[in-house]
Backbone as CSV, one residue per row, in Angstrom:
resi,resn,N_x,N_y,N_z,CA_x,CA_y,CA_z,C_x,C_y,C_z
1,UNK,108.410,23.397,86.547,109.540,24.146,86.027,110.280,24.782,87.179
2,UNK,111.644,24.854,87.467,112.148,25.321,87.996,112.937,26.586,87.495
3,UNK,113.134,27.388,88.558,114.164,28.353,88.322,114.879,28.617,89.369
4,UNK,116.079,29.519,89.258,117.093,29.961,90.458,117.680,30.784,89.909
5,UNK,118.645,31.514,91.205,119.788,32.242,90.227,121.154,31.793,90.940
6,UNK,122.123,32.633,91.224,123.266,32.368,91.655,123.729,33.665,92.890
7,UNK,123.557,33.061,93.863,123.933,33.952,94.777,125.608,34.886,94.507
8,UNK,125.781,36.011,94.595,126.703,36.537,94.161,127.317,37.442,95.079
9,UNK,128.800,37.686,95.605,129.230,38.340,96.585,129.330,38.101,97.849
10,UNK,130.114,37.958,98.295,130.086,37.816,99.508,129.890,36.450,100.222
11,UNK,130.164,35.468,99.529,129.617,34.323,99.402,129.461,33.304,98.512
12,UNK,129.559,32.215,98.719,129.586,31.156,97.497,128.294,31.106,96.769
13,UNK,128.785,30.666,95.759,127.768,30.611,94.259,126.850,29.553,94.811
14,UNK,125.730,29.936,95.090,124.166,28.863,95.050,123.342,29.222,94.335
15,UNK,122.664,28.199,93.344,121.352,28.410,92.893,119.920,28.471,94.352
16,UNK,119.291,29.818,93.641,118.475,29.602,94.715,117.024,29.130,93.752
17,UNK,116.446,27.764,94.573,114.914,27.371,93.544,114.011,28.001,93.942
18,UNK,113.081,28.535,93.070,112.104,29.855,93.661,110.649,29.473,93.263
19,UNK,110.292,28.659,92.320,109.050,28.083,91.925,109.093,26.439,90.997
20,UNK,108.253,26.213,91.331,107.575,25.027,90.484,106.519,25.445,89.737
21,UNK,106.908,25.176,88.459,105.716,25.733,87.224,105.358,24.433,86.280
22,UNK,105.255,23.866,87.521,104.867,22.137,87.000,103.633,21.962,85.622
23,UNK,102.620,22.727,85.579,102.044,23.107,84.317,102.817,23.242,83.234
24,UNK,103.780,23.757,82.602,104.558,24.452,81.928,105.094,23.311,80.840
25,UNK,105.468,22.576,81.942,106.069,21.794,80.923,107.900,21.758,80.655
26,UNK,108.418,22.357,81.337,109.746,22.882,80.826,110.863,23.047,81.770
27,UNK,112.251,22.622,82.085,112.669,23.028,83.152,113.697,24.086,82.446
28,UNK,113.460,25.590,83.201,114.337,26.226,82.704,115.426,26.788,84.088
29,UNK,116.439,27.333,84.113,117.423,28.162,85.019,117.424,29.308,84.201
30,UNK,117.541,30.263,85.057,117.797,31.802,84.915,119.076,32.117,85.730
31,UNK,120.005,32.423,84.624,121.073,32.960,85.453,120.965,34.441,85.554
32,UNK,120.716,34.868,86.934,120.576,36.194,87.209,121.454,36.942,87.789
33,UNK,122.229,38.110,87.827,123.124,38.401,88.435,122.263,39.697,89.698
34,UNK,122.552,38.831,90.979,121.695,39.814,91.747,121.604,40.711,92.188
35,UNK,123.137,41.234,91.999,123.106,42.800,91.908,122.225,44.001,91.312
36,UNK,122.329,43.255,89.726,121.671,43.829,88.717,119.653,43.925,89.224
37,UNK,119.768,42.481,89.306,118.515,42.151,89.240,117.381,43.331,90.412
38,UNK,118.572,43.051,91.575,117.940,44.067,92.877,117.995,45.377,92.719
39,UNK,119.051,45.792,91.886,118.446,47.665,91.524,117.489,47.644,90.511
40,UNK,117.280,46.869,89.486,116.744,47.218,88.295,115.067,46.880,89.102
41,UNK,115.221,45.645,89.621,113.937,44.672,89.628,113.280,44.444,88.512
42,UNK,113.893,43.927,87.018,113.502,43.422,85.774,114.237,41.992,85.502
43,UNK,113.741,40.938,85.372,114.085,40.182,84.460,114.575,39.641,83.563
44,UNK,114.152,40.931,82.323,114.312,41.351,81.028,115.974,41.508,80.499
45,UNK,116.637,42.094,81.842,118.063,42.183,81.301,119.137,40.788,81.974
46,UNK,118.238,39.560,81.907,118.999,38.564,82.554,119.346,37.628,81.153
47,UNK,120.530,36.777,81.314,121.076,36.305,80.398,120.365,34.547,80.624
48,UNK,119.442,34.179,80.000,118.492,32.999,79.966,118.886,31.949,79.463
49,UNK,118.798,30.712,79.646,119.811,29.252,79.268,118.310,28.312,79.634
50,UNK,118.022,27.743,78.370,116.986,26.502,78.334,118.257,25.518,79.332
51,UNK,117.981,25.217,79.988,118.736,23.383,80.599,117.961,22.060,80.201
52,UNK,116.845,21.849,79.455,116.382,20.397,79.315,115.370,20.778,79.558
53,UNK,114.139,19.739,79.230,113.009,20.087,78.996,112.197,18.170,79.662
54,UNK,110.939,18.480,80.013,110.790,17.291,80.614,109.318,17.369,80.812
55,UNK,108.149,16.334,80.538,106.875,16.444,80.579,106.145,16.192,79.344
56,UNK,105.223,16.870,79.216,104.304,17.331,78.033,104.562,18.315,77.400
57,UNK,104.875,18.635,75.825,104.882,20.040,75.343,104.607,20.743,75.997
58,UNK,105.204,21.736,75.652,104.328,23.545,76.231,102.916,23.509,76.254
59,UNK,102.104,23.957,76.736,101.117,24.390,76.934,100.800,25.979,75.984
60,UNK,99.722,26.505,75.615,99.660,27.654,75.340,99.538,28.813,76.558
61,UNK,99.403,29.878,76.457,99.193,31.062,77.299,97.960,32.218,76.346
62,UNK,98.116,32.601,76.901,97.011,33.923,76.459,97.581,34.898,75.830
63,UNK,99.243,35.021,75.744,99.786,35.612,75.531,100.515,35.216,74.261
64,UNK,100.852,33.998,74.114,101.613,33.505,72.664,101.603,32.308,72.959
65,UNK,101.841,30.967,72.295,102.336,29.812,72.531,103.780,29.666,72.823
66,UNK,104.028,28.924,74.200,105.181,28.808,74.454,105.934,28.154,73.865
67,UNK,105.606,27.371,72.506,106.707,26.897,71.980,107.518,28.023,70.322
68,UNK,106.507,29.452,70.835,107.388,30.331,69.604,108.199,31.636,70.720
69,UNK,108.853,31.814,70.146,110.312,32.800,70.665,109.286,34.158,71.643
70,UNK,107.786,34.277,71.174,107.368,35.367,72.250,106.620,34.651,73.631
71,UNK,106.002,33.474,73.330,105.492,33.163,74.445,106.503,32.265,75.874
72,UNK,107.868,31.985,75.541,109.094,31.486,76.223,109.624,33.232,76.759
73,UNK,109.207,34.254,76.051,109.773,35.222,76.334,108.890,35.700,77.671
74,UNK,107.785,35.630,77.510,106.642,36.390,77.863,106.389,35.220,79.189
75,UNK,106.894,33.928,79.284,107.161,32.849,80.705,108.123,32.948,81.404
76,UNK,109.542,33.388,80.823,110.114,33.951,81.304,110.740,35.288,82.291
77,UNK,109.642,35.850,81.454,109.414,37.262,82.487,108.664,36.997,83.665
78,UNK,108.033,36.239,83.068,106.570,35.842,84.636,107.670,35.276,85.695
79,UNK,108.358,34.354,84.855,109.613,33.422,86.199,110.235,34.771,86.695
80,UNK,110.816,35.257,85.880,111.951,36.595,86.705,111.263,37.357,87.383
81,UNK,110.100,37.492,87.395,109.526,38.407,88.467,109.053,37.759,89.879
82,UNK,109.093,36.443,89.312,108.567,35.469,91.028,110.213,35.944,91.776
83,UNK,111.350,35.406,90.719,112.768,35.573,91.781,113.519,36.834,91.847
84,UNK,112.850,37.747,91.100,112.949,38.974,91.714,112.480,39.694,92.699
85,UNK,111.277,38.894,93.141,110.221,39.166,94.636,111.496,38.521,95.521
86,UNK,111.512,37.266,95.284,112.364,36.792,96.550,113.741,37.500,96.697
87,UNK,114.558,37.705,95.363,115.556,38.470,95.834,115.794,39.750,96.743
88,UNK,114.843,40.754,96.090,114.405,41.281,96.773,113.928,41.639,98.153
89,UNK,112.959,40.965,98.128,112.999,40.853,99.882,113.647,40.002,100.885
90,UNK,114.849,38.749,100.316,115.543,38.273,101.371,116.853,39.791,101.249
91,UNK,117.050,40.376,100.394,118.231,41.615,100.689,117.474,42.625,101.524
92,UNK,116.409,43.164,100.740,115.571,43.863,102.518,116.321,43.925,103.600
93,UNK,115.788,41.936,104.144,115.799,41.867,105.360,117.493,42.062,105.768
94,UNK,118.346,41.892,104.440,119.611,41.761,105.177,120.289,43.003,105.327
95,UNK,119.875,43.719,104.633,120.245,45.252,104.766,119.848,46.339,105.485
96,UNK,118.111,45.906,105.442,117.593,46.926,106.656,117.682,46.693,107.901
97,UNK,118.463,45.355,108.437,118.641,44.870,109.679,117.205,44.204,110.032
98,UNK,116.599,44.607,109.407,114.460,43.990,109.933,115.193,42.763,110.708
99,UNK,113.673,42.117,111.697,113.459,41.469,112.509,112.618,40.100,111.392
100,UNK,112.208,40.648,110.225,111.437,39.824,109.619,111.800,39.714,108.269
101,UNK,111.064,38.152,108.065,111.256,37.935,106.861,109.956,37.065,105.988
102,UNK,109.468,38.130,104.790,108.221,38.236,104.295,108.827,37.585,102.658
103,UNK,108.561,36.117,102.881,108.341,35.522,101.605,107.301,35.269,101.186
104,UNK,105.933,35.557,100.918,104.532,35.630,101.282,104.567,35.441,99.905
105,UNK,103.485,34.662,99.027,103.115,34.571,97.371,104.110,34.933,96.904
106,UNK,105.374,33.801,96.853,106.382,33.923,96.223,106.606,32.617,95.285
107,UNK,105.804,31.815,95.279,105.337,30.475,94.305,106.345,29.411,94.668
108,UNK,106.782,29.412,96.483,107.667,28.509,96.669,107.091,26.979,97.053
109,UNK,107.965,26.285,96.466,107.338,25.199,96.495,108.561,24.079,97.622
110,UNK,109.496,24.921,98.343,110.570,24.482,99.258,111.480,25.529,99.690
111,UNK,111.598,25.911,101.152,112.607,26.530,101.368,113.621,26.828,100.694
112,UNK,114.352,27.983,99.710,115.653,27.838,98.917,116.953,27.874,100.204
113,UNK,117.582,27.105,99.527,118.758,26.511,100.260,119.861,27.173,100.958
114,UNK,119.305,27.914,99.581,120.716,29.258,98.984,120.372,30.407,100.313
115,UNK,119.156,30.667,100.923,118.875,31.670,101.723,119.442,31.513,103.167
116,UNK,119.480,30.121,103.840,120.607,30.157,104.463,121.814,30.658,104.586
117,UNK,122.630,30.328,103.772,123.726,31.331,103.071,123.713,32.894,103.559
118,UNK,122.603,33.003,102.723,122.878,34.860,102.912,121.776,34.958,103.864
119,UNK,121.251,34.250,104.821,121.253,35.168,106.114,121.985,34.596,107.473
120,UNK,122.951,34.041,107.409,124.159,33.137,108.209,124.585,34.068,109.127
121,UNK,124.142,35.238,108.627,124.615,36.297,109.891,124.069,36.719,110.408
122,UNK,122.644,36.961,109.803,121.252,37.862,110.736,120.415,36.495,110.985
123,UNK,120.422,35.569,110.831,119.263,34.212,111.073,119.086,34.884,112.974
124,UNK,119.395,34.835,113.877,119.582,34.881,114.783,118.691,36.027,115.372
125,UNK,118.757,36.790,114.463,117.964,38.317,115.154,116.468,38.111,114.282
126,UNK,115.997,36.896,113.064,114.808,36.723,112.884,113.972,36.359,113.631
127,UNK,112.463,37.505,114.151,111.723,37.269,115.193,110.240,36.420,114.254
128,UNK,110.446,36.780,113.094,108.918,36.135,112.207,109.137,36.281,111.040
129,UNK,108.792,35.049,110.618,108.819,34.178,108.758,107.696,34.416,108.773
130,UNK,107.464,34.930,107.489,106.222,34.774,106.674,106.524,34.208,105.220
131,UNK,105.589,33.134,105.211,105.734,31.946,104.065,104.083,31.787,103.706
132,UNK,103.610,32.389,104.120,102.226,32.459,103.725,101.707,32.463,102.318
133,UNK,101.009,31.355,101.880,100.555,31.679,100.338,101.528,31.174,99.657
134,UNK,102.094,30.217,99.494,103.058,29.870,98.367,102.882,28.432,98.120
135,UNK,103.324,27.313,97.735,103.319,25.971,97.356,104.422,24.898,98.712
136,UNK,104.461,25.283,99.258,105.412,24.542,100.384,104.799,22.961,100.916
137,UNK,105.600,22.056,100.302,104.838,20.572,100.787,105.650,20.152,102.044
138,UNK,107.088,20.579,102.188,107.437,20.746,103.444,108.398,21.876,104.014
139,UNK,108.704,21.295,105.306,109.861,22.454,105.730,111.047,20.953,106.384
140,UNK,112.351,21.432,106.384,113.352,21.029,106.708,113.629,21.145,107.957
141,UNK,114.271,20.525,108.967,114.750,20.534,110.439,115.391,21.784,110.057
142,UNK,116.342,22.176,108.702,117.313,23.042,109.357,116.795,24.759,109.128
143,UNK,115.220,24.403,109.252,114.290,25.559,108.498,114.225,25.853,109.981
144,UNK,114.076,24.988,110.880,113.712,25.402,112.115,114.818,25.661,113.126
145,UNK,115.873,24.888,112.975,117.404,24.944,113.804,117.938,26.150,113.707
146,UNK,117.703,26.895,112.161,118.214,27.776,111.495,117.558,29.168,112.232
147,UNK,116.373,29.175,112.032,115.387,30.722,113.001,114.860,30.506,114.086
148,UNK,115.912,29.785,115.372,115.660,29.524,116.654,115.233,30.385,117.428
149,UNK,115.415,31.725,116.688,114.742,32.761,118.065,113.154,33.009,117.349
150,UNK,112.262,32.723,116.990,111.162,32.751,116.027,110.381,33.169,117.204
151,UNK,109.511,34.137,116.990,108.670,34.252,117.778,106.873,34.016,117.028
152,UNK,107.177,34.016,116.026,106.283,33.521,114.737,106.237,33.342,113.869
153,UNK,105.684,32.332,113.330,105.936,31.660,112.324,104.745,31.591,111.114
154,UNK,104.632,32.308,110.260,102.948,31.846,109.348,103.085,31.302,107.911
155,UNK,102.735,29.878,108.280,102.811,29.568,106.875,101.343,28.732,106.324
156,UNK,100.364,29.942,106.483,99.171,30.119,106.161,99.180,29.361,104.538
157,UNK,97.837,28.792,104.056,98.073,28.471,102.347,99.380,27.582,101.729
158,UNK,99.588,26.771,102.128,100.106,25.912,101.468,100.195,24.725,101.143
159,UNK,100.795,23.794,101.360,100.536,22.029,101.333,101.253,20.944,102.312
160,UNK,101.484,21.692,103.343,102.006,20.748,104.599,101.273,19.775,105.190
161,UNK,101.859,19.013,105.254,100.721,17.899,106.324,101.598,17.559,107.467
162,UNK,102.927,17.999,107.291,103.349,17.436,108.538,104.700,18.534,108.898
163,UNK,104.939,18.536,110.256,105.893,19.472,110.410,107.383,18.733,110.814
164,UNK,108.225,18.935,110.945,109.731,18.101,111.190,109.490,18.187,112.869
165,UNK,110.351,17.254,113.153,110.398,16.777,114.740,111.608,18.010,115.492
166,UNK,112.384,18.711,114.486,113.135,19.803,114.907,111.652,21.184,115.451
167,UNK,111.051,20.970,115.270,110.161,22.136,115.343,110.421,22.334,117.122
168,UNK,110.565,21.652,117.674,110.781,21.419,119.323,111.805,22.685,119.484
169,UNK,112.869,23.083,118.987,113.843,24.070,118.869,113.238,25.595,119.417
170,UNK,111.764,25.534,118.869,111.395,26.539,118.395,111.115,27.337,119.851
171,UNK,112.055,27.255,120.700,111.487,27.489,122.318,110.737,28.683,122.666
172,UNK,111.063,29.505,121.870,110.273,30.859,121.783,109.389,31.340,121.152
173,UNK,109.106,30.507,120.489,107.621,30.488,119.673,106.501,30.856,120.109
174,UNK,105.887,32.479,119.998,104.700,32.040,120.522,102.939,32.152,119.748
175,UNK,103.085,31.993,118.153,102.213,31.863,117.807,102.470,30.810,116.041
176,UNK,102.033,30.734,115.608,102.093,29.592,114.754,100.688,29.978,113.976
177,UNK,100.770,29.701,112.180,99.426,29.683,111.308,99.872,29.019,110.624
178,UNK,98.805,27.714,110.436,99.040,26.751,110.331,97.895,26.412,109.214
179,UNK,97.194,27.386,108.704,95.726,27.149,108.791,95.841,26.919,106.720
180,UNK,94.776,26.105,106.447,94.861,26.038,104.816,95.777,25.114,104.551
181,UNK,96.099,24.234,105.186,97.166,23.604,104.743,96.147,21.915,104.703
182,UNK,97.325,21.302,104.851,96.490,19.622,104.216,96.995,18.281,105.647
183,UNK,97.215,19.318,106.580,96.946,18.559,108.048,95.990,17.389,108.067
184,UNK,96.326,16.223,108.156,95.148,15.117,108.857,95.225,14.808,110.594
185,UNK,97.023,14.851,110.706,97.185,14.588,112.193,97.419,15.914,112.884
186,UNK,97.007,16.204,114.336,97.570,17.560,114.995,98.901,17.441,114.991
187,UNK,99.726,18.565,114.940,101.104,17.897,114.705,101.464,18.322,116.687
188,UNK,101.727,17.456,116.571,101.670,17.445,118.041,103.488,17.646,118.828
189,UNK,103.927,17.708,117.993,105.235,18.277,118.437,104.971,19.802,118.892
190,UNK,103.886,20.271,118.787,103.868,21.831,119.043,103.640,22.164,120.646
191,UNK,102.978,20.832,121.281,102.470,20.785,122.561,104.100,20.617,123.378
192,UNK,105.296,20.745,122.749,106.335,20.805,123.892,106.609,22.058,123.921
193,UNK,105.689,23.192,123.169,106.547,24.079,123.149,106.077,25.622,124.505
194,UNK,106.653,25.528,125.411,106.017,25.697,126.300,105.363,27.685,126.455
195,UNK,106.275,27.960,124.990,105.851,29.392,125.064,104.691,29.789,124.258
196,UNK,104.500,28.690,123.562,103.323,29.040,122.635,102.178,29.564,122.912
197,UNK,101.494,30.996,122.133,100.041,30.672,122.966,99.418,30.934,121.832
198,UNK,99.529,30.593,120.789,98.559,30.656,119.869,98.700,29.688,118.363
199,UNK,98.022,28.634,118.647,97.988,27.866,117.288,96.584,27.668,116.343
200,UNK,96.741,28.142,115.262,96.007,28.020,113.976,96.142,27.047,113.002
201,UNK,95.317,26.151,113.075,94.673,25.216,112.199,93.555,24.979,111.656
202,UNK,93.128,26.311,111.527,92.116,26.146,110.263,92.306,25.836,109.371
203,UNK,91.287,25.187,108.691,90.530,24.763,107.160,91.726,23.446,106.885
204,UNK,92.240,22.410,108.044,92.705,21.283,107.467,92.052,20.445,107.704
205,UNK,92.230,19.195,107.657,91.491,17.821,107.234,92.022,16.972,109.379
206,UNK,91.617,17.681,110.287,92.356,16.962,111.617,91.189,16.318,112.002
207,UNK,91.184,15.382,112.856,90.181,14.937,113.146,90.413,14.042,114.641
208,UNK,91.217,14.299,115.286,91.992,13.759,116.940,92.796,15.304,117.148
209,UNK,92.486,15.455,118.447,93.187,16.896,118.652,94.056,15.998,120.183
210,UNK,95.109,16.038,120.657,95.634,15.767,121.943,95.369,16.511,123.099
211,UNK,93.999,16.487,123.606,93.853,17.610,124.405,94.389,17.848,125.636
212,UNK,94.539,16.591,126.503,95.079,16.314,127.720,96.787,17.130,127.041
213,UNK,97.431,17.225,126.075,98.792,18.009,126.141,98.408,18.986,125.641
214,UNK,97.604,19.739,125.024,97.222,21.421,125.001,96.863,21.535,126.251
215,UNK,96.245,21.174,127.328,95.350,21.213,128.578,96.776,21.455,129.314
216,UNK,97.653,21.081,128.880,98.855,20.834,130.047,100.180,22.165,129.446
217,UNK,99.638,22.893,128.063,100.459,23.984,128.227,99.852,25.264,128.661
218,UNK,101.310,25.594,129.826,100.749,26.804,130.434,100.431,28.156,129.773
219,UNK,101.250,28.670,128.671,100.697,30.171,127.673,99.798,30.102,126.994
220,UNK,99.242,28.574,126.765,98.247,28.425,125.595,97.324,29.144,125.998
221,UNK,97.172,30.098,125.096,95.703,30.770,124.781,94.436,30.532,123.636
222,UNK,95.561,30.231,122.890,93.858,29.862,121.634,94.316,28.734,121.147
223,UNK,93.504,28.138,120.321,93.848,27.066,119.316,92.482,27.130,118.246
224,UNK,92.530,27.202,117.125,91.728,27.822,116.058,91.501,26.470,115.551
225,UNK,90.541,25.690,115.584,90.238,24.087,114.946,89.198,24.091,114.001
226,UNK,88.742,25.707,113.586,87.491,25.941,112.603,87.657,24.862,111.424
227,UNK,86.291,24.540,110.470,86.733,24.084,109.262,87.625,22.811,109.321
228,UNK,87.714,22.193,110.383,88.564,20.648,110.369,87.512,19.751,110.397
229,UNK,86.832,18.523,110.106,86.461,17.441,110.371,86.528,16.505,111.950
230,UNK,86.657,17.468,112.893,86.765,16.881,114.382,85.542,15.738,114.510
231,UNK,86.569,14.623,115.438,84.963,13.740,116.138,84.537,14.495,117.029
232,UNK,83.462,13.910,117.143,82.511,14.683,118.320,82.922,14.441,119.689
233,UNK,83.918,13.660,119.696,84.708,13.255,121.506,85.173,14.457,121.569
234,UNK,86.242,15.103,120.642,86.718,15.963,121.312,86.326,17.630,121.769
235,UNK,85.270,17.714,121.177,83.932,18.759,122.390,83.668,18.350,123.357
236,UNK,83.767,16.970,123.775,82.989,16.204,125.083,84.079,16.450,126.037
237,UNK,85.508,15.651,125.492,86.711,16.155,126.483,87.267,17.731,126.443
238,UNK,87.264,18.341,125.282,88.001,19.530,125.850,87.148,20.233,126.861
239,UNK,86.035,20.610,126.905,85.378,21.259,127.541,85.652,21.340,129.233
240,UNK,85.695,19.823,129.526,85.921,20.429,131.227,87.559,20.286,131.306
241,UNK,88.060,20.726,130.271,90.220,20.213,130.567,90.713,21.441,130.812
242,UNK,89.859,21.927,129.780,91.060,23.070,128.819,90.663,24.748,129.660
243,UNK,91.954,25.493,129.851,91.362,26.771,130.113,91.742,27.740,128.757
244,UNK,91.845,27.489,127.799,92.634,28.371,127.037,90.787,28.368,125.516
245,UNK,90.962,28.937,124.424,90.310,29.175,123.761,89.736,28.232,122.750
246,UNK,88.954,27.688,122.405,89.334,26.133,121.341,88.511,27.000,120.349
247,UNK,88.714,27.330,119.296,87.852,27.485,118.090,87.518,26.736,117.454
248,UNK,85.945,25.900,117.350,85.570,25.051,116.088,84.852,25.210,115.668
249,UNK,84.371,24.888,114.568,83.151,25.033,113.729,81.883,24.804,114.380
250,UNK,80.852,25.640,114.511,79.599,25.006,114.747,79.145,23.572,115.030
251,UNK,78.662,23.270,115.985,77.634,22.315,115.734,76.527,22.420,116.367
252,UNK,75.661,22.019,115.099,74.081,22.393,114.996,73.744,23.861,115.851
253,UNK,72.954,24.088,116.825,72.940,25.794,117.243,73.915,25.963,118.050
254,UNK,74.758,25.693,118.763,75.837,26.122,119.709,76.696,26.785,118.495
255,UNK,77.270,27.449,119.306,78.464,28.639,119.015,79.828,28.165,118.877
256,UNK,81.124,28.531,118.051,81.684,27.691,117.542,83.211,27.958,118.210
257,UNK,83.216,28.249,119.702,84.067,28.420,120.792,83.503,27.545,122.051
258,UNK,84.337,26.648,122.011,83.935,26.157,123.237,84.844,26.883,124.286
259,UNK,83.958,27.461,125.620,84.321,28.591,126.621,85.340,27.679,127.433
């Protein structure tokens, strides 16, 4: 299920998409007016439009069945409060001037489009995204072109396996969480980035790390490889390459840092 609203003021009309409620059963839009929405922070007084419907019936809830007038009411509120988080805190960042921007368990399942838009003027002074915890299967080149001065980036918990070849942009980057996600390959575009010194990839599925190009960046300080499926080569080679930190999982009694 999708939802959005309509960016308002100051700017052209975009729906912004804020979750996938692929369970549900239902695609609905919420037209929200975000003025309203950002003083009140309720839902409740938004003017609601079924658009088409697509899947399997409703599902029930605990609360009513969604196919009678309280349990569509009572899904609806749940939706307006996911895009009232995001509204919310992308105006934050644009009003308090912040350095950051905390979309953290916001049930995104893709960068909204629409947020470009309204930060076209502060993108530039963003030093760290937080995307941590949400549904993200990818990110866009212009996710990265867009917050070129990034000095970190965490998009801890989600469903990436691969990062865009724009990530190279990221010249000032110097830490990255990467970790929980559904990685098989190191994404190895990260090894151009010469400011980096800290990458996290825990708990994905990697199993080839490029060590000879971590070995060859100069800030690297850690690299967190806990919880991955590594071959056993690459304990054999990093060990006499690398000066920086390798975190991996145990094996058998050794300690799960190779020094």
């Amino acid at each position: 299920m999708l939802i959005g609203f309509p960016w308002v003021g100051g700017g052209p009309s975009a729906f912004l998409v804020c979750a996938d409620w692929s369970g549900l059963g239902a695609r609905v839009r919420l037209r929200l007016p975000c003025r309203r929405l950002w003083s009140r922070g309720r839902a409740s007084e938004a003017e609601v439009r079924h658009v088409g419907r697509r899947g399997p019936e409703p599902v029930s809830t605990p609360e009513a069945p969604l196919n009678t007038p309280e349990g569509r009411v009572c899904m609806l509120s749940k939706m307006g409060e996911a895009v009232a988080r995001v509204a919310r805190k992308v105006n934050e960042t644009v009003e308090s001037g912040s350095d950051t921007l905390d979309l953290a368990e916001c049930k995104l399942v893709s960068f909204p489009v629409a947020i470009y838009k309204v930060l076209r003027t502060v993108a530039e002074r963003i030093r760290l995204v937080i995307l941590a915890d949400n549904e993200l299967q990818t990110l866009s080149g212009k996710f990265m072109t867009t917050f070129g001065q990034l000095r970190e980036l965490r998009l801890e918990g989600n469903c990436l396996h691969r990062l865009p070849d724009e990530v190279g942009s990221l010249q000032h980057l110097q830490a990255i969480n990467l970790s929980r996600n559904q990685f098989q390959d190191f994404p190895e575009q990260l090894t151009a980035l010469q400011a980096l010194e800290t990458i996290n990839l825990e708990e994905n599925e990697i199993v080839d790390v490029p060590v000879e190009k971590l070995a060859a960046m100069a800030s690297l300080k850690s690299v967190n490889l806990r919880r991955n499926p590594l071959n056993a080569d690459v304990r054999a080679i990093a060990r006499p390459l690398i000066t920086f930190d390798l975190l991996v999982s145990p094996e058998g009694p050794r300690g799960d840092a190779a020094p």
